[in-house]
C-alpha positions in Angstrom: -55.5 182.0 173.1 -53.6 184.7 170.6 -51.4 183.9 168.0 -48.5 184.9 169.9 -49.4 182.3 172.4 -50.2 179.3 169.8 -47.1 180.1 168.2 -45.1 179.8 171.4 -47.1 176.8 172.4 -46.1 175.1 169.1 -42.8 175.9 169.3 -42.3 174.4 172.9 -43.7 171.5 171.6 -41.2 171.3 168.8 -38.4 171.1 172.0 -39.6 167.4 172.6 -39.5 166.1 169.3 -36.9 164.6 167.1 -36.1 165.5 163.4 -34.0 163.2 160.4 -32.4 165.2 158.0 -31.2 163.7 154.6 -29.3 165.7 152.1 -26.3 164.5 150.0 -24.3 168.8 150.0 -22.8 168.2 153.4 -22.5 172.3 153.7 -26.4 172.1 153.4 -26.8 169.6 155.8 -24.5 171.0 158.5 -26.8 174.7 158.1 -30.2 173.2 157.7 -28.6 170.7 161.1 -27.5 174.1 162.9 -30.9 175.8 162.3 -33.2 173.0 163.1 -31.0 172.5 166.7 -32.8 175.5 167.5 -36.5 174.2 167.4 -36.1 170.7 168.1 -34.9 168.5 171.3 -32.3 166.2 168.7 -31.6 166.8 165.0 -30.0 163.7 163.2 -28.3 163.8 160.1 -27.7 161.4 156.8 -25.9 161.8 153.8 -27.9 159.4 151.8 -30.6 156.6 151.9 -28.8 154.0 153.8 -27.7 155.9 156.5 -30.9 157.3 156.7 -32.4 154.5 157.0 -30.3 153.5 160.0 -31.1 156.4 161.9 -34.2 156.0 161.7 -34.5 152.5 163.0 -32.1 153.8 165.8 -33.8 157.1 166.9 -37.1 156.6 165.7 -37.5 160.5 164.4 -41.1 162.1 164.1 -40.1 164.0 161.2 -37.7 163.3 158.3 -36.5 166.4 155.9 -34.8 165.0 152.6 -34.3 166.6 149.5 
């Protein structure tokens, strides 16, 4: 397998998981969001700790992205 391959392989695999993002700069939040719905199956979003929190006992994310 090539690098062109394992980087298409990893990327596909990005399409089945979910990602928690947590920034406070709502203009920040909504790009990072935009980009990210590119890669990944579901992007959530929080503006701060609590509501973090709560997502993440609702969706159960793999990965959380917080500033």
């Amino acid at each position: 397998m090539n690098n062109s391959e394992t980087s298409s392989l990893d990327l596909a695999l990005l399409k089945n998981m979910n990602v928690l993002i947590v920034e406070d700069d709502e203009a920040i939040l909504n790009n990072i969001c935009q980009s990210l719905q590119l890669l990944f199956a579901h992007v959530y979003n929080a503006t701060n700790g609590i509501d973090a929190y709560s997502q993440y006992k609702k969706y159960k994310p793999l990965f959380i992205i917080s500033d």
